[in-house]
C-alpha positions, -999 to 999 in steps of 0.1 A, spaced: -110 -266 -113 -85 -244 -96 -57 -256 -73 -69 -265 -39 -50 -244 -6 -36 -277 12 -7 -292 19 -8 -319 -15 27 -335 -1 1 -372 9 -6 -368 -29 -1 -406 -48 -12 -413 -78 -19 -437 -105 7 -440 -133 -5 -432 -174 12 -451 -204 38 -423 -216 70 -439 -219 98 -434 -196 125 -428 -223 105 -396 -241 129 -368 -242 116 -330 -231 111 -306 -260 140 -280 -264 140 -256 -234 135 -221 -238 160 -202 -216 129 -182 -199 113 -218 -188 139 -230 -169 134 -219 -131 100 -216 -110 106 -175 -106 108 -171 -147 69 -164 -148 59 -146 -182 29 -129 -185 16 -128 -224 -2 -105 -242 -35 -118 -234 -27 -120 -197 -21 -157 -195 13 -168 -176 39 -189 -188 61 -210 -166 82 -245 -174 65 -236 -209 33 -244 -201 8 -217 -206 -15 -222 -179 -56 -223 -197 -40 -232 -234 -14 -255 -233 -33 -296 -236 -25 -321 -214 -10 -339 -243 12 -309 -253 25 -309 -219 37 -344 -218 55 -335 -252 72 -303 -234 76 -323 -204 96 -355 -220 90 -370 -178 66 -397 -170 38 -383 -159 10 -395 -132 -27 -389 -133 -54 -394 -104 -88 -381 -98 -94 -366 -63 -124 -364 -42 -121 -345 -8 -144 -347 15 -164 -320 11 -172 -332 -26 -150 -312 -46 -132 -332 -67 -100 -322 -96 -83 -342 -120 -42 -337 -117 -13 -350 -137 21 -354 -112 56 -351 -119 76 -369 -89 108 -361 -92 109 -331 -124 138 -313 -127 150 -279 -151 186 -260 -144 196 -284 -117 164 -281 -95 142 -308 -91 107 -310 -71 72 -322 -73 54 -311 -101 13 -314 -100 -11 -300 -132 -40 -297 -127 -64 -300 -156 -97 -280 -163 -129 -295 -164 -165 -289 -160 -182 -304 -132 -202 -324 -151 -173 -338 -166 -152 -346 -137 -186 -366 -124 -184 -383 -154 -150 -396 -154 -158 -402 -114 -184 -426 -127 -165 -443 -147 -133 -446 -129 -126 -480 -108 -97 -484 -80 -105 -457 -57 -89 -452 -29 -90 -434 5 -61 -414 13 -44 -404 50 -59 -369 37 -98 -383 38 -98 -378 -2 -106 -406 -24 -82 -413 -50 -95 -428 -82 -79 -447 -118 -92 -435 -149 -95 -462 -176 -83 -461 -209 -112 -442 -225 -111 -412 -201 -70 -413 -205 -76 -411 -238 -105 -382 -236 -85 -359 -214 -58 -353 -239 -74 -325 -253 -80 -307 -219 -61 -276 -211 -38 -269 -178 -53 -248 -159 -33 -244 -128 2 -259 -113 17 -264 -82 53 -266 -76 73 -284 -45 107 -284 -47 126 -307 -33 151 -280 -11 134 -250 2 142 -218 -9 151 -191 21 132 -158 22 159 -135 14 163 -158 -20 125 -153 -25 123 -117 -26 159 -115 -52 137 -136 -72 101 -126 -71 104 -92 -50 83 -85 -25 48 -99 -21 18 -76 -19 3 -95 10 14 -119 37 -12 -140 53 -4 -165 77 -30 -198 74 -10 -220 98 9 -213 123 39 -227 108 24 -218 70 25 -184 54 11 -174 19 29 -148 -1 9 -133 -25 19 -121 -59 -13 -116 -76 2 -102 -109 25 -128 -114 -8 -153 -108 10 -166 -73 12 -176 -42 39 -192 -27 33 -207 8 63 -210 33 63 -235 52 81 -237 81 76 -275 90 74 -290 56 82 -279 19 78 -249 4 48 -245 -22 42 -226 -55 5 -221 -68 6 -207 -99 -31 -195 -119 -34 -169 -149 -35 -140 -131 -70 -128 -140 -81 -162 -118 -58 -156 -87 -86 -139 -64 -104 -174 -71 -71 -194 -59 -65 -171 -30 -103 -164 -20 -104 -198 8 -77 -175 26 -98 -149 33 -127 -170 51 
């Protein structure tokens, strides 16, 4: 399920037992910022250490050490995405939201939709749901397959650019939103003007899928 083009800042979700006192795994020195994006040998991306399409739900809480958050959405149109949420994650002094987004098959995102309980409606028109213990427990073993990055200050164009160079397209969705494209790095990175700043990230083999709503 790939990371939906919206603004995900009316986002609340459900906590998950991890405990609050679990310390991150040792930093690697190229994890540390959301510009460190390294592309692997296989053409999977890297970034905060999790290696979007391999790394497990599980293993991310373990390179994490935060508490995370996990909610089923629904929007309105029916497509629905399972996401762990970090509220206030930080790494080398920045801090933002954090939001991973876990792959699934349809048929099993209807099935944890079946079995989840507490749903609620959302200012957005999704439907947030709880997941019981036994789907917790089941979606363990399922890989990250995309993340999205808010921090907390914006970061101003000219500081952009130092850091990821210049885009290879520019398209403006909002008037006050613009998406900078960086299909090799797997991202795009939406300035907004009247809000925060977002970074999408996706292997980079699956970016025309994350970026292919622009183009409608």
């Amino acid at each position: 399920m790939w990371v939906r083009i919206i603004n995900v800042s009316f986002i609340l979700l459900i906590s998950v037992g991890l405990s609050a006192c679990q310390k991150p795994a040792q930093e690697n020195d190229a994890d540390r910022y959301p510009w460190q994006i390294t592309i692997l040998a296989d053409g999977s991306s890297r970034i905060f250490g999790i290696q979007l399409g391999v790394t497990t739900a599980r293993e991310a809480k373990q390179l994490l050490g935060t508490m995370p958050e996990v909610a089923l959405f629904e929007n309105p149109d029916g497509q629905i995405s399972l996401e762990f949420f970090y509220k206030d994650f930080s790494r080398a002094g920045l801090s933002g939201r954090l939001v991973l987004t876990l792959m699934a098959s349809a048929v099993e995102l209807q099935g944890l939709k079946q079995s989840a309980n507490k749903k609620t409606k959302m200012p957005s028109g999704a439907v947030q749901s709880r997941l019981d213990k036994s789907s917790l427990s089941q979606i363990e073993s399922w890989q990250i397959s995309a993340m999205t990055y808010m921090p907390h200050a914006n970061i101003n164009e000219e500081t952009i650019i130092g850091r990821f160079g210049e885009p290879a397209e520019k398209i403006r969705s909002h008037e006050q939103a613009q998406h900078w494209l960086y299909p090799e790095k797997g991202l795009d990175l939406i300035i907004n003007e009247a809000g925060k700043d977002i970074f999408q990230y996706v292997p980079p083999a699956e970016f025309e899928k994350l970026v292919k709503p622009l183009y409608r």
